[in-house]
TIGU-461284 format. One record per residue (C-alpha): x, y, z; residue in one letter. Coordinates in Angstrom, 2 decimals, m for minus. Last residue first. Example, Ala and Ser with C-alpha at 12.3 -4.5 7.8 and 13.67 -1.06 7.14 Angstrom:
BEGIN
<site xx="13.67" yy="m1.06" zz="7.14" resn="s"/>
<site xx="12.30" yy="m4.50" zz="7.80" resn="a"/>
***
This chain:
BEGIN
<site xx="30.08" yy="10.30" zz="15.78" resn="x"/>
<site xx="28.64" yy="7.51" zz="13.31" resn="x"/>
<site xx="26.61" yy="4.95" zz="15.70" resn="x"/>
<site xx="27.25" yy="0.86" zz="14.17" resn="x"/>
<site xx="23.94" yy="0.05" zz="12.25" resn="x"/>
<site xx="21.63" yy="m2.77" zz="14.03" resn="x"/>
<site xx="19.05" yy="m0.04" zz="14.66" resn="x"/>
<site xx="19.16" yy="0.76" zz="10.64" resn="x"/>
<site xx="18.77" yy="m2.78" zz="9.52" resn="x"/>
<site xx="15.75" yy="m2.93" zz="11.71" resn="x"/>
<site xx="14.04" yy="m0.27" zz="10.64" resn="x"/>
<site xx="14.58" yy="m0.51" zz="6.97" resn="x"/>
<site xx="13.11" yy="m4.03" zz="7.29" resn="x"/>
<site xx="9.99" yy="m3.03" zz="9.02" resn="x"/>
<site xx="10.00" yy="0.05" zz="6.56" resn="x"/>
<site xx="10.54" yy="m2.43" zz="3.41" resn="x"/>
<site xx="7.92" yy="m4.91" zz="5.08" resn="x"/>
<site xx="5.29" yy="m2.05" zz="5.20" resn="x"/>
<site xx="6.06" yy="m0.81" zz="1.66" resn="x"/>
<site xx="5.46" yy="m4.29" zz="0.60" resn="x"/>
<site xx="2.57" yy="m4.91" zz="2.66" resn="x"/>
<site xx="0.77" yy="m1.60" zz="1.08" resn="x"/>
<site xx="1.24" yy="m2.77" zz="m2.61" resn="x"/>
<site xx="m0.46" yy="m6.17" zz="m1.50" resn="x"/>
<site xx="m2.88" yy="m5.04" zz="0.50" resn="x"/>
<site xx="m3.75" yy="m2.62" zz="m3.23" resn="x"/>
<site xx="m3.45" yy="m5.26" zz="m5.25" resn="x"/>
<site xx="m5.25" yy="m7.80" zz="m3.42" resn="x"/>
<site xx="m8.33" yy="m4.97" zz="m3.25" resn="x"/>
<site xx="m7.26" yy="m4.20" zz="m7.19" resn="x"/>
<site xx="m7.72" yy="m8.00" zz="m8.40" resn="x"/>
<site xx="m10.82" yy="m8.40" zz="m6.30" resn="x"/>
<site xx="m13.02" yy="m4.95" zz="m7.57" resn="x"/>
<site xx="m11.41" yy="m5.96" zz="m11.36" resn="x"/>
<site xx="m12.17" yy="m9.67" zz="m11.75" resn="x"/>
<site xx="m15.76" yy="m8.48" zz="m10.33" resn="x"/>
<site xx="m16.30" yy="m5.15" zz="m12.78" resn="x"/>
<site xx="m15.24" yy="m7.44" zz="m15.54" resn="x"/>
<site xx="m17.98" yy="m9.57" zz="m14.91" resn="x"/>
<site xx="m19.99" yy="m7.03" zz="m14.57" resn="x"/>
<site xx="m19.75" yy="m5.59" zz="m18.39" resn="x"/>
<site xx="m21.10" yy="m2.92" zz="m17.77" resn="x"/>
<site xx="m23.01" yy="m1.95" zz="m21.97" resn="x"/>
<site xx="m22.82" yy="1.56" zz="m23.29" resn="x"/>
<site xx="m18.68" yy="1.82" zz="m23.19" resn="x"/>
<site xx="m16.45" yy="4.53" zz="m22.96" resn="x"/>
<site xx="m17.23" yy="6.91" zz="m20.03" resn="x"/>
<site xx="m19.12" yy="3.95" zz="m17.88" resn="x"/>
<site xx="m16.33" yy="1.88" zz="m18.38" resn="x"/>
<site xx="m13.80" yy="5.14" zz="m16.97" resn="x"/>
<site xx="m16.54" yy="6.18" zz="m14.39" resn="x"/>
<site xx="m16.04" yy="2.17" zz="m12.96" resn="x"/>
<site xx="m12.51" yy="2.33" zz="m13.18" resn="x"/>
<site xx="m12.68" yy="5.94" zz="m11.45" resn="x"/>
<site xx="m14.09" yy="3.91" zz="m8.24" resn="x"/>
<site xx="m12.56" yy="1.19" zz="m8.30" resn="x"/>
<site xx="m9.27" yy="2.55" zz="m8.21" resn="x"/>
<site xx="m10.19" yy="4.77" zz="m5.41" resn="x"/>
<site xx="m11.52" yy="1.75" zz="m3.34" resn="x"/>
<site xx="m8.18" yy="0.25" zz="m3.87" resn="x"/>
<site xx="m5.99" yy="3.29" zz="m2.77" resn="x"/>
<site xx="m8.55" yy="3.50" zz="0.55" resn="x"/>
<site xx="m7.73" yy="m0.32" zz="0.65" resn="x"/>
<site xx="m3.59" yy="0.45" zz="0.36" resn="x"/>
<site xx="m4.25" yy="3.64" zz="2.79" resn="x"/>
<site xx="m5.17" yy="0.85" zz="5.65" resn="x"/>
<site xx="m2.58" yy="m1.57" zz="4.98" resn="x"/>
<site xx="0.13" yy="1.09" zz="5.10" resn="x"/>
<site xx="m1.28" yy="2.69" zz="8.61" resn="x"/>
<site xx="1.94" yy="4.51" zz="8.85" resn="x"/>
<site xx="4.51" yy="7.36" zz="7.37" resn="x"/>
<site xx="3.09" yy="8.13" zz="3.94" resn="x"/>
<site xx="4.54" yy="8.73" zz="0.85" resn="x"/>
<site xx="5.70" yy="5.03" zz="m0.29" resn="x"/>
<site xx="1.89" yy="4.36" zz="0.40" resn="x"/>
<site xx="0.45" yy="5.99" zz="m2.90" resn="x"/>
<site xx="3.22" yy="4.36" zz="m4.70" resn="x"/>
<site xx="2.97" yy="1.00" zz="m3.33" resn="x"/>
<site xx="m0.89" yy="1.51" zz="m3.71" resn="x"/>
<site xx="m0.49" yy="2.19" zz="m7.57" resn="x"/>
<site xx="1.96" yy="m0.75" zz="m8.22" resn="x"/>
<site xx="m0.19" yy="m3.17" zz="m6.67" resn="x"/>
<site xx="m3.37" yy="m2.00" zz="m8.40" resn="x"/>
<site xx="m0.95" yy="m2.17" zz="m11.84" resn="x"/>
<site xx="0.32" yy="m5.84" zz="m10.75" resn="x"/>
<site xx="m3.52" yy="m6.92" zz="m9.89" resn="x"/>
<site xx="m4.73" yy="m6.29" zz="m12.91" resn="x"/>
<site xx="m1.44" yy="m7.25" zz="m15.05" resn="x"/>
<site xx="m2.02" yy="m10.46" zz="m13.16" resn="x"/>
<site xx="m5.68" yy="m11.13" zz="m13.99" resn="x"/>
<site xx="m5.01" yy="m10.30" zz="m17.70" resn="x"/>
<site xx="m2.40" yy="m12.63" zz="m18.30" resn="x"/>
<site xx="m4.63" yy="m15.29" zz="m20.10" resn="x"/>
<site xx="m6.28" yy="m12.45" zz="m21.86" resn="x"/>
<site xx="m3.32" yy="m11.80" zz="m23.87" resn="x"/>
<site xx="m3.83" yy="m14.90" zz="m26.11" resn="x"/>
<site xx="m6.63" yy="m11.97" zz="m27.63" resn="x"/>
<site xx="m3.57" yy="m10.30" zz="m29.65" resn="x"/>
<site xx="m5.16" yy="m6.58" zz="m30.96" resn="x"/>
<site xx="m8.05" yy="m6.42" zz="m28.58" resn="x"/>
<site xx="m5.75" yy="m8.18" zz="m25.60" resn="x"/>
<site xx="m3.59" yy="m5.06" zz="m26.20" resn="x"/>
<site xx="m6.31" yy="m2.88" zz="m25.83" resn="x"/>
<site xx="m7.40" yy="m3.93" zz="m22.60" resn="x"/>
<site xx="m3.56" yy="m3.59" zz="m21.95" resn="x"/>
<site xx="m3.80" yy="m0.16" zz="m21.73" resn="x"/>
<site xx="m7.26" yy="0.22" zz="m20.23" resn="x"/>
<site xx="m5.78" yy="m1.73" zz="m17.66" resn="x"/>
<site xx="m2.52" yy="0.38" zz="m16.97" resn="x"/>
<site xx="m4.53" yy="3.37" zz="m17.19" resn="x"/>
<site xx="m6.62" yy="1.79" zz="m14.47" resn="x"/>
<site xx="m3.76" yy="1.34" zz="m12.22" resn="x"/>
<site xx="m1.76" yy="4.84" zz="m12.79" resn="x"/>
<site xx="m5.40" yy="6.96" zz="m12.81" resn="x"/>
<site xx="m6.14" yy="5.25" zz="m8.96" resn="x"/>
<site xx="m2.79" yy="5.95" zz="m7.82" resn="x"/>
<site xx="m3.20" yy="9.76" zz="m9.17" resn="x"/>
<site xx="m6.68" yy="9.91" zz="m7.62" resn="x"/>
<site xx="m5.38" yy="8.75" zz="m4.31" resn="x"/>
<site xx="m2.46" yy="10.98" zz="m4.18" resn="x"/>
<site xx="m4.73" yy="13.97" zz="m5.27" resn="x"/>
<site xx="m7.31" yy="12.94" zz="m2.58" resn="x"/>
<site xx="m4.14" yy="13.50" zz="m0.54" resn="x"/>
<site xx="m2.04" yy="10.99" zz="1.01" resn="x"/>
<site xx="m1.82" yy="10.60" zz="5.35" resn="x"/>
<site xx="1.38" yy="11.20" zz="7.67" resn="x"/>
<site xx="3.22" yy="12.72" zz="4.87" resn="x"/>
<site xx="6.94" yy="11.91" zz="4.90" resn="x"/>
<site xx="9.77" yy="14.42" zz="4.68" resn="x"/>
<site xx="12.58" yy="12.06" zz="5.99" resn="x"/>
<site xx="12.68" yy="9.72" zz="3.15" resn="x"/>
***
């Protein structure tokens, strides 16, 4: 973990932002085929926002919180050219579960990989020196 980036890419971004709404397009689907699915649909959102900012931030070096709403804000945005893409009707309350499940998915991605350093840091400073 020694080569990292002090700030992502658009390409990181747009990568994070593909992973999380692939993952809801995905299990869109799945509630189409078993609708008792929709009861774990505001989880999975968040969980695949989540996973896409801890992804996105595992490459950079600082400002965690700050890259995990950028990551958000980029999942937003291609979710809403993906419903545009495939359906003729916005559904907006969709657009609403999904604009607050990916900004608490995205802080949330980004505080994980922020306690992990914190914690990294502090394991590694109470490390015995190797000479």
């Amino acid at each position: 973990m020694t080569n990292l980036k002090k700030t992502p890419s658009l390409f990181d971004y747009f990568a994070g932002a593909v992973l999380a709404n692939g993952i809801v397009v995905l299990w869109g689907d799945l509630i189409a085929f078993q609708p008792l699915l929709v009861l774990t649909a505001i989880p999975v959102y968040c969980l695949a926002a989540g996973l896409a900012s801890y992804f996105v931030c595992q490459r950079i070096s600082g400002q965690h919180l700050s890259v995990g709403l950028r990551t958000a804000i980029a999942d937003i945005g291609v979710g809403l050219l993906i419903m545009t893409g495939f359906s003729n009707d916005i559904n907006l309350g969709l657009i609403l579960i999904l604009l607050v499940c990916y900004i608490f998915g995205g802080i949330g991605g980004a505080y994980l990989v922020l306690r992990g350093t914190i914690k990294g840091r502090n394991l590694s400073s109470l490390a015995p020196p190797t000479n």
